[in-house]
C-alpha positions in Angstrom: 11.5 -161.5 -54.1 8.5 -159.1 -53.4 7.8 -159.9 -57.5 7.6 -163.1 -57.2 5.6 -163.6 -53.7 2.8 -161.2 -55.2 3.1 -163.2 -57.8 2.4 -166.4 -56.4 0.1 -165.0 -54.0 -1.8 -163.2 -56.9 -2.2 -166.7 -58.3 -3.1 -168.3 -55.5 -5.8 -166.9 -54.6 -7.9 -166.8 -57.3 -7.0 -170.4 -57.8 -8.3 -170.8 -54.0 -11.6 -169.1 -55.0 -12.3 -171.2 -57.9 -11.5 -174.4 -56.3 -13.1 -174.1 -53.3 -16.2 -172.5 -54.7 -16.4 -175.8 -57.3 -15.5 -177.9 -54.1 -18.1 -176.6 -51.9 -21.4 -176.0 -54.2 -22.9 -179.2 -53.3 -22.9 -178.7 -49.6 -23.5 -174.8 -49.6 -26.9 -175.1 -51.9 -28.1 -178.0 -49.9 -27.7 -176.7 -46.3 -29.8 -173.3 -44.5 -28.5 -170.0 -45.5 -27.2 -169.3 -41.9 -25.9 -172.4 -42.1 -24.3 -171.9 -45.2 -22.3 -169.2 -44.0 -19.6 -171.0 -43.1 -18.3 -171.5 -46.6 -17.7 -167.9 -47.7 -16.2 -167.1 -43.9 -13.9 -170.1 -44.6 -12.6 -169.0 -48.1 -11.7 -165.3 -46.6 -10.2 -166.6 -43.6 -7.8 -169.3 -46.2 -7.8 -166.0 -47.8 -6.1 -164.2 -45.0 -4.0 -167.1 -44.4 -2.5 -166.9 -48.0 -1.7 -163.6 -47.6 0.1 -164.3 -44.4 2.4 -167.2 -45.2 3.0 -166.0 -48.7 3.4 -162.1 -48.2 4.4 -162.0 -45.0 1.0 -159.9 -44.3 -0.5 -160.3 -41.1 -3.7 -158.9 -40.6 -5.2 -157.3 -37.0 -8.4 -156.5 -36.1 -9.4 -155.0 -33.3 -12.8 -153.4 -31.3 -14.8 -156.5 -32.3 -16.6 -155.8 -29.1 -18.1 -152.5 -30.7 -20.6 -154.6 -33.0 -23.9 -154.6 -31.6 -26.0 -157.9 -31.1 -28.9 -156.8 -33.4 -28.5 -155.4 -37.0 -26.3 -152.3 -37.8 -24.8 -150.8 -40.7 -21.1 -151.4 -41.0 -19.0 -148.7 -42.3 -15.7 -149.7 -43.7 -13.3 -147.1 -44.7 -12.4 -148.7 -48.4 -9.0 -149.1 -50.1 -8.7 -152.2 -51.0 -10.2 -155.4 -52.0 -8.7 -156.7 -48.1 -11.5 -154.8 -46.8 -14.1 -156.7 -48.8 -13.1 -160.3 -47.5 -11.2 -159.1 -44.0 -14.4 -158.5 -42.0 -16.2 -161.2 -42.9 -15.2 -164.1 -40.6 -16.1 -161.7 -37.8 -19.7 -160.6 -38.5 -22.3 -163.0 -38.0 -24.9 -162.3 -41.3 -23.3 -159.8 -43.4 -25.8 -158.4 -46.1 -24.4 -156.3 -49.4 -24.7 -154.2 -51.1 -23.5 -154.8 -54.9 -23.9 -154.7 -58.5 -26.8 -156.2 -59.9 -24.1 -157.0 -63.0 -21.9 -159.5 -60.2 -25.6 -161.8 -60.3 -25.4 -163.1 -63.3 -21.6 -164.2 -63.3 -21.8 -168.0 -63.3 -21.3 -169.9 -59.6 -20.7 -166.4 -57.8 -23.7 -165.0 -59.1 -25.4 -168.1 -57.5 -23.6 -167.8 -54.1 -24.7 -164.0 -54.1 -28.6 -165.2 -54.7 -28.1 -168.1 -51.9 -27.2 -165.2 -49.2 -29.8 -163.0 -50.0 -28.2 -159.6 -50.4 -28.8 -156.5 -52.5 -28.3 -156.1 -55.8 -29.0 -152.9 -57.3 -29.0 -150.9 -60.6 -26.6 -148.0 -60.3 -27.8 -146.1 -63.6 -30.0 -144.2 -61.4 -28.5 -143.3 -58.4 -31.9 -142.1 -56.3 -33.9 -145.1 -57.7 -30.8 -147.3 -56.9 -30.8 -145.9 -53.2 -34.6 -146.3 -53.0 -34.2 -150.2 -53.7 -31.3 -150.2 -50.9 -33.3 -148.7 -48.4 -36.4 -150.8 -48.9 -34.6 -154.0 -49.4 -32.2 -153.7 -46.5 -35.2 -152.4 -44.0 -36.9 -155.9 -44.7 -33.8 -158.1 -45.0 -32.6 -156.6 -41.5 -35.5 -157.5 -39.5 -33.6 -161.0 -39.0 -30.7 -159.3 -37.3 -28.6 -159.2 -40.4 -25.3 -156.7 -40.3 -25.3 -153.8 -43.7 -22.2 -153.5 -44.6 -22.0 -150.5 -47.1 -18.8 -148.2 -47.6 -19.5 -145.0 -47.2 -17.0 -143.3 -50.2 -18.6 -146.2 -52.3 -15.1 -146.9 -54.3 -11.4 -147.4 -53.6 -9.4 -144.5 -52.5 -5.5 -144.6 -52.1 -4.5 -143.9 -48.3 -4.1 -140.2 -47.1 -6.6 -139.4 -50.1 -9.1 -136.3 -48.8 -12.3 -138.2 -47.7 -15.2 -138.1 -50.3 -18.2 -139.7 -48.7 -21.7 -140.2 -50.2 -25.0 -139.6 -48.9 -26.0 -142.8 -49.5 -25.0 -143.9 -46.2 -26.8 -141.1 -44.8 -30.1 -141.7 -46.0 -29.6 -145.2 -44.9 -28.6 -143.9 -41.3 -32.1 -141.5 -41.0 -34.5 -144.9 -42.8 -33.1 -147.8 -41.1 -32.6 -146.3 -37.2 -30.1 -148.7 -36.3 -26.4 -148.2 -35.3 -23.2 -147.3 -38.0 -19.7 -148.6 -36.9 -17.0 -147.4 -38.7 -14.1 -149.4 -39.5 -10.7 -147.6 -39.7 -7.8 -149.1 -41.4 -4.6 -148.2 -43.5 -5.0 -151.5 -46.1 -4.3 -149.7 -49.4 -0.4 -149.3 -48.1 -0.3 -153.6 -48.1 -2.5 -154.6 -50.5 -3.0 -151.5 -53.2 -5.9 -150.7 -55.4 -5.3 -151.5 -59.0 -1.4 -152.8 -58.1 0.0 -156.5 -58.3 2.6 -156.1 -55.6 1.6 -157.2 -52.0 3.8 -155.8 -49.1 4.7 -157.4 -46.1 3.3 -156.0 -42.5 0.6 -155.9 -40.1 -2.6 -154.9 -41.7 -4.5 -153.3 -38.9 -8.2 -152.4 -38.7 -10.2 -151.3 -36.5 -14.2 -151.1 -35.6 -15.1 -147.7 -33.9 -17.6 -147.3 -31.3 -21.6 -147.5 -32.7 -22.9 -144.3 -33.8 -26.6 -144.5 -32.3 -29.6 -143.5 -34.0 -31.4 -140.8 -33.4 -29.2 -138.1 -35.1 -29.5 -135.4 -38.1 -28.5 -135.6 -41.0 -26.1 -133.7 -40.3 -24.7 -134.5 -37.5 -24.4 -137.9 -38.2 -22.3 -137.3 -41.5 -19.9 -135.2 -39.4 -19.3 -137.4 -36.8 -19.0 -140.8 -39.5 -16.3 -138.9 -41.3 -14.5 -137.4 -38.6 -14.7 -140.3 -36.2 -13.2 -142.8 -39.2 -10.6 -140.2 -40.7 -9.1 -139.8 -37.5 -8.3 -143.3 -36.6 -7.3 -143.8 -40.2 -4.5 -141.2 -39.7 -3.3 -142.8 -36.6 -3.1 -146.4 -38.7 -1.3 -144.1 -41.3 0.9 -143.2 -38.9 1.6 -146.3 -37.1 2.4 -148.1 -40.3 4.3 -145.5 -41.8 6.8 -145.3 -38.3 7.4 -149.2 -38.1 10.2 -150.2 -38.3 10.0 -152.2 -41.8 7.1 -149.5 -43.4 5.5 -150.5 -46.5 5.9 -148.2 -49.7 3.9 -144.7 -49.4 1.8 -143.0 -52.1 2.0 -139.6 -53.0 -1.6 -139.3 -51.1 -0.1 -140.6 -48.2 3.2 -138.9 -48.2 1.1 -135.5 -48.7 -1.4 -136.5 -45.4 1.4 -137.6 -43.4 3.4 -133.9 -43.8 -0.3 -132.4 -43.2 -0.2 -134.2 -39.6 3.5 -133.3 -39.4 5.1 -136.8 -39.3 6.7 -136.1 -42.3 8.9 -132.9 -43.4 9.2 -131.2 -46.8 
């Protein structure tokens, strides 16, 4: 049964994407970006709802009240390609940062452009991070949200954190609040896996880091701030009462915080 609702799910929503993004090109290119926002939010949210009433996935986020009104950089613990459509329904004018590769794919590459984000090359990685900084400093001065994840690619759960400095360097340029976002996705819907597991799929955004801080300081308390709610998801998900299959990365974490013996 889990085969076949991944399955269908699998199917259905890529089949959702294609249709919907066909359906709604002639109203998205003709209205106002801001405007036009409300196509992409729609898609995750159906999305969402897919996952739900096919998986049996429920997803929960919570500390929505820690966003600030103006822009901020959004700091997503990443494990999964949930985290890439989960938040969006619930920030106001999200701004990427992404390939420069994912612009010339026909119709997406053309939403991208619409929405103004950031494409960058990453064969160099300090040119790369130059464009980022420049780009978001000037696309940010219309209260527009960065959302950027700090490890840059898709770690299991429980994995030992291995942030960038990227996210640093846009911390000390950019002077504006980082939220972190903590969640235990990767156990529901795994990286590079077809099966989807049943559960509640909880995130949550931590409390602004405000400017104004080293280097240094910063970087320890982004890391240690996100990794510490991330265990207690871990936890919570792994202790429920129907717990969704555990990695080895997890399994190992979870007898590091004692939850689990041998």
């Amino acid at each position: 049964m889990l085969f076949i609702r991944s399955a269908v799910f699998n199917a259905a929503f890529y089949l959702n994407l294609i249709v919907q993004m066909l359906f709604w090109t002639p109203v998205f290119f003709l209205l106002p970006r801001k405007k036009a926002w409300f196509v992409p939010k729609f898609w995750a949210a159906s999305s969402l709802w897919l996952q739900r009433v096919i998986t049996g996935a429920r997803s929960e986020i919570r500390g929505l009240e820690n966003l600030p009104d103006g822009p901020c950089i959004i700091a997503p613990k990443h494990q999964s390609f949930w985290d890439t459509i989960a938040f969006l329904p619930n920030i106001p004018d999200a701004l990427y940062i992404l390939k420069r590769e994912l612009v010339w794919i026909p119709f997406f590459g053309w939403y991208v452009a619409k929405m103004r984000m950031i494409p960058i090359d990453r064969g160099s990685r300090t040119k790369a991070l130059k464009q980022a900084v420049k780009s978001a400093h000037e696309l940010m001065k219309s209260n527009r949200q960065l959302i950027i994840y700090p490890e840059g690619t898709r770690r299991p759960p429980g994995a030992e954190p291995a942030y960038k400095y990227g996210i640093v360097e846009l911390y000390a340029q950019l002077g504006v609040p980082v939220v972190p976002v903590a969640h235990a996705a990767g156990l529901f819907w795994p990286r590079r896996k077809f099966l989807r597991h049943p559960g509640i799929i909880r995130a949550r955004f931590l409390p602004p880091i405000e400017p104004g801080l080293s280097r240094e300081e910063f970087q320890k308390r982004l890391v240690s701030e996100t990794e510490a709610a991330c265990d207690e998801m871990l936890v919570e998900a792994a202790t429920s009462s129907n717990p969704p299959p555990l990695p080895d990365t997890a399994r190992r974490r979870l007898r590091e915080l004692g939850v689990l013996q041998g």
